[in-house]
N, C-alpha and C positions, 0 to 999 in steps of 0.2 A: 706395946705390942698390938696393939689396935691397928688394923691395915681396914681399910673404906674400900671398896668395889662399887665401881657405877659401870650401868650399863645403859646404853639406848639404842632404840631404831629409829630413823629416819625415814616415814611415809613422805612421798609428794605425788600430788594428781596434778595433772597437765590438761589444760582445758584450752581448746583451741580457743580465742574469741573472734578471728574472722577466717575462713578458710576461701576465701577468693571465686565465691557460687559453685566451689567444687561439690559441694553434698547435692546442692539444688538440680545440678547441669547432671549427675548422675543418677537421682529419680526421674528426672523428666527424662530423661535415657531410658531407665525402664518403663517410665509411663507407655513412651513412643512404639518398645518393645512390644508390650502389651496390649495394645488398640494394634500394634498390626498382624497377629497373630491371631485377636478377637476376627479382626477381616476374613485372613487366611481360613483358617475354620468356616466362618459363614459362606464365603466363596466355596470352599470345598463340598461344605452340602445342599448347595442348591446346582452342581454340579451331580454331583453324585441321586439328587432327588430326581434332577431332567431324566440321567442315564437310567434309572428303575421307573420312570413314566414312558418311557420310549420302547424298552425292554415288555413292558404290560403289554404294551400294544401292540408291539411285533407277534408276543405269543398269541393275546389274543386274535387277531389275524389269520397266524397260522392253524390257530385250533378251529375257527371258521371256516378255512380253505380245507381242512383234512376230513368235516365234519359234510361241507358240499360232498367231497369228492367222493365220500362214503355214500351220501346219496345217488350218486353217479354210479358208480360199481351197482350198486343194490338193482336202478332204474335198466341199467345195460345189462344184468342178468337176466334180467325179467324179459325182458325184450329179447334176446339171444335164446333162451327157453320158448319163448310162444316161436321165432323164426324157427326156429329148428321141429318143433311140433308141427308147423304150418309144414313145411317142407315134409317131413314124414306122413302127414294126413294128405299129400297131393295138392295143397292149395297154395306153396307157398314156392318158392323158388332155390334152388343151391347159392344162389350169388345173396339173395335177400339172410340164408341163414350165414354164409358167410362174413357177408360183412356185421351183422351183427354179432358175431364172435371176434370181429377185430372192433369192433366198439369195445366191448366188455374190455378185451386186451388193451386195450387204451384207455378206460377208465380205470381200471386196475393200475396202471403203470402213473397214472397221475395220482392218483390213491398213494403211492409207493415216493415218489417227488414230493410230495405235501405230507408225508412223515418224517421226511426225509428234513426236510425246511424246518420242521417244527423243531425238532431237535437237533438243528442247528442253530437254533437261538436259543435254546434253553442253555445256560451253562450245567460246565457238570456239577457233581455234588461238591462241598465243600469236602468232602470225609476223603477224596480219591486224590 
């Protein structure tokens, strides 16, 4: 009454030994991937560096134009004040204080154009 029991398993590993430069032909597929991505990137920030050096410049421009024209408004008050005293004290003429009050009006209004500019090249905020 003796009965024997065997049992086993069968492991096998499968090992390619030539697969026809298929491993090779798909790294150098990523290699290729990757250097032109490396590009893409480098191109895209020296894009992106030019458009924030051009943007400097524009603001800074406009903050020089707005920064004149506030000397303008300031110089055309000044001037429209003494015309208009002049005219009041008899020495000066209605045409002489006149136009100097359409100066001012015109220095103002270019005052008003060069704020206007500036914050048209400013973008807005990021938060809006």
């Amino acid at each position: 009454m003796g009965s024997a029991q065997s049992s086993g398993v069968l492991l096998g590993i499968a090992v390619p030994i030539y697969d026809g430069g298929l491993r090779s032909h798909k790294k150098q597929n990523a290699l290729d991937s990757l250097a032109a991505a490396k590009s893409g990137v480098e191109v895209t920030k020296a894009a992106a560096s030019r458009e924030v050096a051009i943007a400097y410049e524009g603001l800074r421009t406009a903050l020089a134009v707005n920064l004149a024209a506030q000397e303008l408004v300031t110089a055309s008050a000044l001037t429209a004040d003494a015309a208009q005293k002049a005219y009041v004290n008899g020495v000066g003429t209605i045409s002489d204080a006149s136009r100097a009050t359409l100066g001012l009006y015109s220095a103002t209004e270019t005052l008003i154009d060069s704020r206007r500019a500036a914050l048209h090249i400013m973008p807005p905020p990021l938060w809006l």
